[in-house]
DRENKOLRO-794734 format. One line per 8 residues: number of its first residue (from 1); their letters; for each residue x, y negated, z of N, C-alpha, C, O, CB. Coordinates in nm, 3 decimals, m for minus. Glycine has a CB too. Example, Ala and Ser with C-alpha at 12.3 -4.5 7.8 and 13.67 -1.06 7.14 Angstrom:
2
1 = as = 1.319 0.569 0.780 1.230 0.450 0.780 1.320 0.330 0.780 1.424 0.332 0.846 1.131 0.447 0.905 ~ 1.285 0.225 0.708 1.367 0.106 0.714 1.290 m0.003 0.787 1.341 m0.114 0.804 1.408 0.060 0.572
//
This chain:
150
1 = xxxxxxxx = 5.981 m0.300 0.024 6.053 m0.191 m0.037 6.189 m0.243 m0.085 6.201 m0.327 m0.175 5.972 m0.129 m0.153 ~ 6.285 m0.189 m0.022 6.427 m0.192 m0.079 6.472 m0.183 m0.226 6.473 m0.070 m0.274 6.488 m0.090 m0.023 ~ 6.523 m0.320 m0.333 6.558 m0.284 m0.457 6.677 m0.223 m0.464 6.767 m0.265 m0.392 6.556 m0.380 m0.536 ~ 6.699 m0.118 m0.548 6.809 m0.059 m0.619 6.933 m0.170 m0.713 6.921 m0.263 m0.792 6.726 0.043 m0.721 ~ 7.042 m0.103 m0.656 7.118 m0.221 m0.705 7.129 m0.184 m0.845 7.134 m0.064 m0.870 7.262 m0.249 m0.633 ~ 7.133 m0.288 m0.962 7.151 m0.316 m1.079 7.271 m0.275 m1.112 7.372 m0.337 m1.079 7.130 m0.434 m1.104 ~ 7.273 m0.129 m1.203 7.400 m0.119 m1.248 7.436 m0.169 m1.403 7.343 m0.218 m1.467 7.431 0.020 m1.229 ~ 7.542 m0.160 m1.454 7.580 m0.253 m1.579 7.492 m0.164 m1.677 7.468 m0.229 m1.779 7.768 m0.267 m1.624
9 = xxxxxxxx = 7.434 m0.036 m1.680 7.323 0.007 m1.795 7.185 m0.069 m1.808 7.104 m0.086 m1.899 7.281 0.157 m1.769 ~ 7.198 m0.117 m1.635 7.078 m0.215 m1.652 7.083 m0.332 m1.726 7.175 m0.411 m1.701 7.037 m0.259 m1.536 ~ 6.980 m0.366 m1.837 6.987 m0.529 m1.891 6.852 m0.572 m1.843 6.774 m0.502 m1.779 7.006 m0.557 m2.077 ~ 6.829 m0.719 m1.889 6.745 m0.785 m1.834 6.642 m0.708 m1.883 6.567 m0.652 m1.803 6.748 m0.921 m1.853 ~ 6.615 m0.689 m2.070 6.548 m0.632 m2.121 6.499 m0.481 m2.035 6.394 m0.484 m1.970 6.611 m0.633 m2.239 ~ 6.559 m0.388 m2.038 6.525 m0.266 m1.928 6.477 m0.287 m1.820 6.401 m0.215 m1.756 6.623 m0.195 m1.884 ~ 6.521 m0.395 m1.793 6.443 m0.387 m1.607 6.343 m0.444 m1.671 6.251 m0.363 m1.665 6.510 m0.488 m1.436 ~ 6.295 m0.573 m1.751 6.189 m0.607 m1.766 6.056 m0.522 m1.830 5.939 m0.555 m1.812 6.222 m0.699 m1.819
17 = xxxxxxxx = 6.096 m0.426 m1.894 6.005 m0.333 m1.947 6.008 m0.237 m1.872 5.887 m0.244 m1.850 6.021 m0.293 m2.072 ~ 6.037 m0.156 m1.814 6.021 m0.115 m1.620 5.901 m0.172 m1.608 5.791 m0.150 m1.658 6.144 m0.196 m1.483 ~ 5.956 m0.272 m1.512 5.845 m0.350 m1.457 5.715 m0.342 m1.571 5.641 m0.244 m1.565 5.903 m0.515 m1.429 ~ 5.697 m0.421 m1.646 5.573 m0.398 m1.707 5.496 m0.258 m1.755 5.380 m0.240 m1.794 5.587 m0.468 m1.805 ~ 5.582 m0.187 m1.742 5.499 m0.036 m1.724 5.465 0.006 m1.613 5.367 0.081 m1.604 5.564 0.076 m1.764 ~ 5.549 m0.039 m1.487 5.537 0.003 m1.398 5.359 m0.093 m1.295 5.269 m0.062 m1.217 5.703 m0.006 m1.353 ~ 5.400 m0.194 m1.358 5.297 m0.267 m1.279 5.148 m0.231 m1.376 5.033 m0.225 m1.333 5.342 m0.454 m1.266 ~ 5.188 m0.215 m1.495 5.061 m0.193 m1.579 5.016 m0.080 m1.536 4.893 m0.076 m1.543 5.074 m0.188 m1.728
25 = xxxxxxxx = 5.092 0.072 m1.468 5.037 0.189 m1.441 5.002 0.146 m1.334 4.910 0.223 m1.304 5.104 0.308 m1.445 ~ 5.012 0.071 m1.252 4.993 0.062 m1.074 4.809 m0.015 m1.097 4.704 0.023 m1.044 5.163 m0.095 m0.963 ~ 4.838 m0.157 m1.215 4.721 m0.192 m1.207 4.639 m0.122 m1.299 4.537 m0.186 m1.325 4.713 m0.316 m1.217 ~ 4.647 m0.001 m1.364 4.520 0.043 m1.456 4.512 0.166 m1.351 4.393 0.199 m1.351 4.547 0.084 m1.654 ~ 4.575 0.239 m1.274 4.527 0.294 m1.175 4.391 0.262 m1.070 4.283 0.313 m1.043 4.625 0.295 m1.124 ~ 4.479 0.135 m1.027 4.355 0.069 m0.907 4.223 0.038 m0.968 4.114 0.037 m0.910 4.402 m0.089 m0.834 ~ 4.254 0.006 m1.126 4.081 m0.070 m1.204 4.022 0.066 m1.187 3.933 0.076 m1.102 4.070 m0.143 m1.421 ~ 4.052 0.157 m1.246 4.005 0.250 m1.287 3.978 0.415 m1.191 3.939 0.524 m1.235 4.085 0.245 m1.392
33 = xxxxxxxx = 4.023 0.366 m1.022 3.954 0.460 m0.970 3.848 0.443 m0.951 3.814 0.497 m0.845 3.987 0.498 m0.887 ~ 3.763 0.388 m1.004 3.565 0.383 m1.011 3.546 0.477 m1.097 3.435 0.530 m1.100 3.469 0.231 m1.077 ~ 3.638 0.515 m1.178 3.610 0.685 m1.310 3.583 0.803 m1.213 3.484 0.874 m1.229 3.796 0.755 m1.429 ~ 3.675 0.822 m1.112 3.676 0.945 m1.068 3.511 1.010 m1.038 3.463 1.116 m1.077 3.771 0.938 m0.941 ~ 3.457 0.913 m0.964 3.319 0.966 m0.899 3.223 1.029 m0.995 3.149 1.125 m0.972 3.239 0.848 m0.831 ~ 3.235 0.956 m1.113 3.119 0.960 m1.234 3.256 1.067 m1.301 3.319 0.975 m1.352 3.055 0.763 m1.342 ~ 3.335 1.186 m1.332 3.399 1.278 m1.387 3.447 1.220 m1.523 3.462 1.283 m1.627 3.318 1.395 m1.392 ~ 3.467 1.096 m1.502 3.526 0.996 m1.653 3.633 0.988 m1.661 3.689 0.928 m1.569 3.499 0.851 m1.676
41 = xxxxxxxx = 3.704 1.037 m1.757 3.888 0.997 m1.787 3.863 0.839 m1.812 3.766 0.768 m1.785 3.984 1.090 m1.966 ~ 4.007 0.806 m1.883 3.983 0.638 m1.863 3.938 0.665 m2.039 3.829 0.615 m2.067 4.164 0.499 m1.804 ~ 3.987 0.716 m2.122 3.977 0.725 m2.292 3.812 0.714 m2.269 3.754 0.612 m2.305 4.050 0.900 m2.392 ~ 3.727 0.845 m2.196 3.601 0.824 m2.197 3.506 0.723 m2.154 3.394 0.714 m2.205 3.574 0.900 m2.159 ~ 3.553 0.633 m2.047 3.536 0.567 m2.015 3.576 0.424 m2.140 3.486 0.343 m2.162 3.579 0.603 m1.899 ~ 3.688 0.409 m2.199 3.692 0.337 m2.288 3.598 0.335 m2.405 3.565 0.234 m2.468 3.793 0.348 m2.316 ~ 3.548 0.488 m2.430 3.453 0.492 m2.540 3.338 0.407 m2.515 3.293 0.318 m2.588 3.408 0.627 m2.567 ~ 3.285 0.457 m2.369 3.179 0.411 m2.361 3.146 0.228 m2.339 3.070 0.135 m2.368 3.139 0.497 m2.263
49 = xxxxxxxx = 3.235 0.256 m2.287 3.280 0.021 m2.282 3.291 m0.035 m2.405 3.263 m0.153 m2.430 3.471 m0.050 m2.214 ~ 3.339 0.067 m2.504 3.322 m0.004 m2.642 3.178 m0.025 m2.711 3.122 m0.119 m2.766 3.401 0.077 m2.741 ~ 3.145 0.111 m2.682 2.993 0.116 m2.780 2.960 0.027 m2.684 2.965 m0.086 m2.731 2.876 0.273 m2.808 ~ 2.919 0.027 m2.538 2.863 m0.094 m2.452 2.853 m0.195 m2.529 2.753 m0.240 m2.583 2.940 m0.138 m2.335 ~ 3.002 m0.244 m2.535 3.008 m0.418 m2.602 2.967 m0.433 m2.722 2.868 m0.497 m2.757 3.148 m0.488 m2.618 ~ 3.044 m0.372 m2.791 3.023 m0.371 m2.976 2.884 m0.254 m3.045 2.870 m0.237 m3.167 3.212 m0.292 m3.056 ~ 2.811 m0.198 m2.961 2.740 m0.104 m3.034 2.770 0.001 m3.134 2.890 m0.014 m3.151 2.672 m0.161 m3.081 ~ 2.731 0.101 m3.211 2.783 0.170 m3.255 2.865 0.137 m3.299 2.892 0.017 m3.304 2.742 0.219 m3.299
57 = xxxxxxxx = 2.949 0.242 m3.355 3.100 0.243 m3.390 3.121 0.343 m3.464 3.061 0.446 m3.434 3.194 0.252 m3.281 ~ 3.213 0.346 m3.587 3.294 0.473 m3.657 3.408 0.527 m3.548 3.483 0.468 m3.471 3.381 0.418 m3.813 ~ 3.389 0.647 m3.575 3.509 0.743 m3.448 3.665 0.644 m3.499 3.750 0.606 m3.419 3.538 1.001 m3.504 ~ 3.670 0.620 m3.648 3.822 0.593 m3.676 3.830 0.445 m3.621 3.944 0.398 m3.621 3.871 0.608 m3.851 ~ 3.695 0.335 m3.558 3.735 0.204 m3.548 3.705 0.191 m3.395 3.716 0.085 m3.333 3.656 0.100 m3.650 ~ 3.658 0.333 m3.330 3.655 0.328 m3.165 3.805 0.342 m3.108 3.863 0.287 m3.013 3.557 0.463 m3.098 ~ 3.868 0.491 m3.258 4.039 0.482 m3.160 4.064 0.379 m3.203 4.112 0.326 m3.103 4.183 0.590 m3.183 ~ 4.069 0.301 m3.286 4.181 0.192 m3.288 4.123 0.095 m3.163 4.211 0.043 m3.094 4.195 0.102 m3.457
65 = xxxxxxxx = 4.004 0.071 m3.133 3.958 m0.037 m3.026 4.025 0.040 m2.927 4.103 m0.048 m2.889 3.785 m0.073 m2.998 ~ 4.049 0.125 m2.867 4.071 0.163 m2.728 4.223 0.249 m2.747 4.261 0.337 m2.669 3.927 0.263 m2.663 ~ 4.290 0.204 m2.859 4.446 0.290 m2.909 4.485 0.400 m2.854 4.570 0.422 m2.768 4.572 0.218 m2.886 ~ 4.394 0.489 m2.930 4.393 0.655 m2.925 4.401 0.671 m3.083 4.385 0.583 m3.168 4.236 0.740 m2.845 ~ 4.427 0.794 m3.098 4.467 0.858 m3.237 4.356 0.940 m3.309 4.294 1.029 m3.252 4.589 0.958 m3.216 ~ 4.337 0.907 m3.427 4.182 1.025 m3.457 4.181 1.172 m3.418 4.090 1.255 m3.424 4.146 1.047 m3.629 ~ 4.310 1.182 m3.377 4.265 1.319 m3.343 4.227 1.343 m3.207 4.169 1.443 m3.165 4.365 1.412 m3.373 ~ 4.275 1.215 m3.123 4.214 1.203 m3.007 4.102 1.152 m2.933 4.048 1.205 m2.836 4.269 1.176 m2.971
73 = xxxxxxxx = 4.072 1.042 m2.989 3.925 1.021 m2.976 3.864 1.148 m3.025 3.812 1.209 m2.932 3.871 0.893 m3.059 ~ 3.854 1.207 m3.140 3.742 1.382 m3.166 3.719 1.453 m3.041 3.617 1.509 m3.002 3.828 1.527 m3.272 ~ 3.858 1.438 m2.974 3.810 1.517 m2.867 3.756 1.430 m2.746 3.680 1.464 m2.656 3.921 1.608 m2.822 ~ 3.809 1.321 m2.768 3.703 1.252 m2.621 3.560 1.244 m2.694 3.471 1.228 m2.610 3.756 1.050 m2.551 ~ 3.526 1.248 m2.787 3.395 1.194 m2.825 3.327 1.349 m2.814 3.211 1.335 m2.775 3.389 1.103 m2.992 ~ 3.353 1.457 m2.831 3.377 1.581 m2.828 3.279 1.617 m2.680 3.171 1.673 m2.661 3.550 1.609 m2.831 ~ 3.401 1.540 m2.578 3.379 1.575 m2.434 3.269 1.481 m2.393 3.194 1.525 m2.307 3.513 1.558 m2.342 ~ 3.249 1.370 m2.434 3.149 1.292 m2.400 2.989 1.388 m2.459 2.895 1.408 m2.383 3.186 1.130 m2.477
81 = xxxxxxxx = 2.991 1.422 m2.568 2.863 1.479 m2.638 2.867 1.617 m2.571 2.749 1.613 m2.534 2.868 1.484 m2.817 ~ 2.899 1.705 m2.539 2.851 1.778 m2.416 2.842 1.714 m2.311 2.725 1.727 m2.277 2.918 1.877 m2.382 ~ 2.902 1.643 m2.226 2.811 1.610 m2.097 2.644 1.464 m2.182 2.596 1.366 m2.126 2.976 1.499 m1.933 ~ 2.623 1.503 m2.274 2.515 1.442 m2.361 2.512 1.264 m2.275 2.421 1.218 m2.206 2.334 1.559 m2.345 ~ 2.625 1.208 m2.305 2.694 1.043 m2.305 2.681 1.001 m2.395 2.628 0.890 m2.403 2.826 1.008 m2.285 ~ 2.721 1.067 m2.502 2.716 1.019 m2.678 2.642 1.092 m2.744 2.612 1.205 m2.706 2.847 1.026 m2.765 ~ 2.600 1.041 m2.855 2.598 1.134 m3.009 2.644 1.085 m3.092 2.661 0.963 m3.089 2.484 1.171 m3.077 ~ 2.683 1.164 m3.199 2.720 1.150 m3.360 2.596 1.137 m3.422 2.507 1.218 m3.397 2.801 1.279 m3.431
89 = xxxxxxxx = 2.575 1.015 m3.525 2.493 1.023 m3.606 2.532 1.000 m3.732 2.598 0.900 m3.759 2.407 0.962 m3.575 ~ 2.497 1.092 m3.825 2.559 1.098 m3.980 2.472 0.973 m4.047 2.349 0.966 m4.058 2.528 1.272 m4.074 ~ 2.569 0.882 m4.088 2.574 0.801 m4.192 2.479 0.813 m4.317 2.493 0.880 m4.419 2.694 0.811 m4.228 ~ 2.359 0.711 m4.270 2.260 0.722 m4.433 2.351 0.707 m4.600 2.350 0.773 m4.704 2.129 0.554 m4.432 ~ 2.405 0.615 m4.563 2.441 0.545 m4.698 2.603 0.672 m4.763 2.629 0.716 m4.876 2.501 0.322 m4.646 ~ 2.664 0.689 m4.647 2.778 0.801 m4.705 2.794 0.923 m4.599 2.890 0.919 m4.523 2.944 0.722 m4.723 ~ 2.730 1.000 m4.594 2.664 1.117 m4.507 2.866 1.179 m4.463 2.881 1.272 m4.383 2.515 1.270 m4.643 ~ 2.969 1.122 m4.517 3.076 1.167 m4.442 3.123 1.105 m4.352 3.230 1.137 m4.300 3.162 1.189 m4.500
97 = xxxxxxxx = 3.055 1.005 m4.316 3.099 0.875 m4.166 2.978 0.954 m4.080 2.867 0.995 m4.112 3.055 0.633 m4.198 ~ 3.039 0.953 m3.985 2.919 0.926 m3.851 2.936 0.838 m3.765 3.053 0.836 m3.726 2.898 1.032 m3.757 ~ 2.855 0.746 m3.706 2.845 0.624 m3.623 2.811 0.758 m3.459 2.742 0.855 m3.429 2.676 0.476 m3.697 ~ 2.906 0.678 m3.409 2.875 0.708 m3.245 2.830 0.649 m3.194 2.875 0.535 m3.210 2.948 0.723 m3.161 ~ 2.683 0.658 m3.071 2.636 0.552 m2.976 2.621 0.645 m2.868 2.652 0.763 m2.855 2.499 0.465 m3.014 ~ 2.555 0.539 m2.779 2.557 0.589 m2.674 2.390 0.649 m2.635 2.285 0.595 m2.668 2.623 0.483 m2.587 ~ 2.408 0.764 m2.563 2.270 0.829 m2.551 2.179 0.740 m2.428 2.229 0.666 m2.342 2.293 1.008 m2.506 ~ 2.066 0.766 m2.443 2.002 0.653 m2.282 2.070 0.742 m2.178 2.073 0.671 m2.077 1.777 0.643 m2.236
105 = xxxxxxxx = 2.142 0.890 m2.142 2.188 0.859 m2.047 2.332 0.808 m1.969 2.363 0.788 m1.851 2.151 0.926 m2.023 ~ 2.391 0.801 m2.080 2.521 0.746 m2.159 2.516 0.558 m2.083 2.575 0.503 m1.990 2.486 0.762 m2.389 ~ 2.405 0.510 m2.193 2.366 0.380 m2.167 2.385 0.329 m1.983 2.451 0.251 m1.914 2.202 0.380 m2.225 ~ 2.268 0.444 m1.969 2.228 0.408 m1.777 2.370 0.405 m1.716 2.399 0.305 m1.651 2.120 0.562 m1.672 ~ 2.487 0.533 m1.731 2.575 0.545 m1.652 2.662 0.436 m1.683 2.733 0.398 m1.590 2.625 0.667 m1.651 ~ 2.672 0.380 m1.785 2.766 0.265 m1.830 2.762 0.086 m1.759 2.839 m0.003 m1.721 2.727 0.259 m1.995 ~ 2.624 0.111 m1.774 2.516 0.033 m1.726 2.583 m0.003 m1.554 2.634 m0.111 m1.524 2.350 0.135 m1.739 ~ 2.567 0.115 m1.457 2.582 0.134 m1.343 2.721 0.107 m1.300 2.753 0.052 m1.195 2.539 0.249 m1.320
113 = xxxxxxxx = 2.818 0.160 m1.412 2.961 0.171 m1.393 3.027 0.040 m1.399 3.130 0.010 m1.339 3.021 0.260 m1.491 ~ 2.933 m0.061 m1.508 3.046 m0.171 m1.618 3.097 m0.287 m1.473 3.203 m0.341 m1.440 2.914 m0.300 m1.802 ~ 2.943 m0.281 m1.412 2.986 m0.448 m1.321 3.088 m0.412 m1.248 3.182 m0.491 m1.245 2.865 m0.525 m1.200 ~ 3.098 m0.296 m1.178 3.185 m0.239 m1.080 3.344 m0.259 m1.128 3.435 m0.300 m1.056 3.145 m0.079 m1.061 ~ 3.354 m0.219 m1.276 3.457 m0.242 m1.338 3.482 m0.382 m1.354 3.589 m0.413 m1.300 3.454 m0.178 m1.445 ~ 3.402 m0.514 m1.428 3.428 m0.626 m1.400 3.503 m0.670 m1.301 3.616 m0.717 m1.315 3.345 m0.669 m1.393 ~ 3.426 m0.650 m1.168 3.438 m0.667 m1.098 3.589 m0.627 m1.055 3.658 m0.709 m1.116 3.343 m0.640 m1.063 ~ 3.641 m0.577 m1.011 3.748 m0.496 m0.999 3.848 m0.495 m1.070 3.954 m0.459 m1.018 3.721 m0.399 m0.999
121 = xxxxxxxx = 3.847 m0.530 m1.198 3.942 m0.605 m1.295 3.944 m0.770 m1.233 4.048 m0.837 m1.235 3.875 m0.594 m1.474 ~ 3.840 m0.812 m1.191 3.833 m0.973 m1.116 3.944 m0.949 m0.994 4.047 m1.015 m1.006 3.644 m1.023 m1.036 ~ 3.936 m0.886 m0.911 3.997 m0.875 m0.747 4.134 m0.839 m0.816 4.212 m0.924 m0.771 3.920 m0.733 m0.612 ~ 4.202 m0.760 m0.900 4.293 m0.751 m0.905 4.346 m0.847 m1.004 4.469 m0.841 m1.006 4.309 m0.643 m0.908 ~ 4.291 m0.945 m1.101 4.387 m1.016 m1.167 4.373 m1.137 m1.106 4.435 m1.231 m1.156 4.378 m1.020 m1.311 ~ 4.287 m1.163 m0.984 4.268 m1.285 m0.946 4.371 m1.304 m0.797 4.356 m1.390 m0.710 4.100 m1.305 m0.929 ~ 4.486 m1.183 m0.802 4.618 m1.200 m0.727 4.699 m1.356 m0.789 4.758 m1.448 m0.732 4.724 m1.041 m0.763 ~ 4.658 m1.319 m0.955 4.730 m1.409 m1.028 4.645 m1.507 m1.031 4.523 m1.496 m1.025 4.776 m1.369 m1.153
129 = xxxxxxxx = 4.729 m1.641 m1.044 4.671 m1.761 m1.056 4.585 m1.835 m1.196 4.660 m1.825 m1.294 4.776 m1.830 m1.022 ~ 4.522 m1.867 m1.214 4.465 m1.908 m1.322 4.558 m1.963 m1.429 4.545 m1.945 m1.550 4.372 m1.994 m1.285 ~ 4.646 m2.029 m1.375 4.771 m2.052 m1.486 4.854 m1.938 m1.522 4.876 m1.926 m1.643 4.876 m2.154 m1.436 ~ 4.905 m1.853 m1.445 4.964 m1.718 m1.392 4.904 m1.681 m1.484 4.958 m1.702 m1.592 4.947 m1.647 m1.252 ~ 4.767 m1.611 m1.486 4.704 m1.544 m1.624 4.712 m1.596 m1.716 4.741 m1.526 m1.813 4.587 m1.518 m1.637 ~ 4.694 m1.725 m1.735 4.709 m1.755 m1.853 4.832 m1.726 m1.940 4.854 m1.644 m2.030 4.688 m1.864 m1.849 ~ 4.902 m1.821 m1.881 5.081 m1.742 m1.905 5.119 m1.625 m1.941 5.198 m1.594 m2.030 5.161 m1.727 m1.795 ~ 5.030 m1.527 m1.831 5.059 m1.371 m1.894 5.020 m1.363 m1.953 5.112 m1.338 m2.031 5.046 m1.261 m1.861
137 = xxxxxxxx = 4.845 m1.358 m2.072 4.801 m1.302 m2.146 4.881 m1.363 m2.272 4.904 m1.293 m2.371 4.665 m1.304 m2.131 ~ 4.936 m1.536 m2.260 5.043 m1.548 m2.373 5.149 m1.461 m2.403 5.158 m1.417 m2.518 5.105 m1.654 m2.359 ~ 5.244 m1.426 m2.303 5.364 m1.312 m2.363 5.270 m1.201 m2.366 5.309 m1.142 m2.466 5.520 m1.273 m2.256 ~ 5.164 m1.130 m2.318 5.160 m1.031 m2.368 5.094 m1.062 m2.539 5.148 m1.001 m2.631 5.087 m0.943 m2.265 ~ 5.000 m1.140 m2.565 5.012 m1.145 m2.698 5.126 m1.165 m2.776 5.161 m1.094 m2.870 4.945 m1.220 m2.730 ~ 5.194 m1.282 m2.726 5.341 m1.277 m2.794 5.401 m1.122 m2.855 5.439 m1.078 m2.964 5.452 m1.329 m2.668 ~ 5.393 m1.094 m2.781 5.492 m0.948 m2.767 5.372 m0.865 m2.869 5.405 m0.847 m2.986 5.519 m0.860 m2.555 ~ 5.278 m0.832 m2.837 5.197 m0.757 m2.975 5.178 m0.810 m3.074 5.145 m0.738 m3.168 5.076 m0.718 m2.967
145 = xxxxxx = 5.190 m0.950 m3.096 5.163 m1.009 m3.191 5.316 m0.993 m3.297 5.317 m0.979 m3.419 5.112 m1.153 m3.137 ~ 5.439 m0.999 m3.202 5.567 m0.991 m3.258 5.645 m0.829 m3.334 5.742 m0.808 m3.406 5.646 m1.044 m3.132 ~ 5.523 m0.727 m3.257 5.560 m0.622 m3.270 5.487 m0.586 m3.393 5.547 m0.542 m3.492 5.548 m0.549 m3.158 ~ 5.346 m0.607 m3.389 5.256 m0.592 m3.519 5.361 m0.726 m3.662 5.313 m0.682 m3.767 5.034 m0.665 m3.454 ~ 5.405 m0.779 m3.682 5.471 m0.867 m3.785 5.589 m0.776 m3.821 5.649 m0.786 m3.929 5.517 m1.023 m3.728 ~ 5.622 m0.679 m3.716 5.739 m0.577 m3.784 5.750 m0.504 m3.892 5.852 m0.439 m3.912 5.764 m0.488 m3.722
//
């Protein structure tokens, strides 16, 4: 593919954040067409990878794991508990929290879905070299780590 020539609005900074959006939409696309078949957005799909790993969860510490907004996770958690993926369960000790998990059929589909996803996060970061990743996951912490100190 033919690059566009660099005009003087372009700085290094701009093209470089380009690119990292651009390649981050290209690669969370490719991980994540294994959602389509099973009717999973990627947010729902994030819910359920969380409770997977970490087990229940408060709705306010699932958005921050998967950086959605409380008002947005309500509604993915919302959409997950009609297709009966999740439930809300109200909190013994302060009946105004509810812990979200995952329902057994929630569990099974996650279950079925996760390796596929492994997997597939493997084939595409294993373009990059083991040093290559490494390297990257440093600036990208760099960079959140520099942005969160703001």
């Amino acid at each position: 593919m033919k690059q566009p020539k660099k005009t003087k609005k372009e700085t290094l900074e701009m093209t470089s954040f380009a690119a990292l959006q651009r390649s981050a939409s290209i690669v969370a696309g490719e991980v994540h067409k294994i959602l389509g078949p099973h009717n999973l957005t990627v947010s729902q799909f994030g819910v359920m990878e969380a409770l997977y790993i970490y087990g229940p969860m408060y709705q306010r510490d699932l958005a921050e794991q998967i950086l959605k907004t409380t008002g947005n996770i309500t509604t993915v958690i919302d959409n997950l508990e009609k297709h009966e993926l999740v439930k809300r369960v109200r909190e013994v000790k302060d009946r105004r929290y509810f812990q979200v998990i995952l329902t057994p059929e929630g569990d099974k589909l996650i279950r079925k879905i996760f390796p596929s996803h492994v997997k597939r996060v493997g084939q595409v970061m294993d373009l990059l070299s083991p040093e290559e990743q490494e390297e990257f996951k440093r600036l990208c912490l760099k960079l959140e780590q520099s942005i969160e100190e703001k």
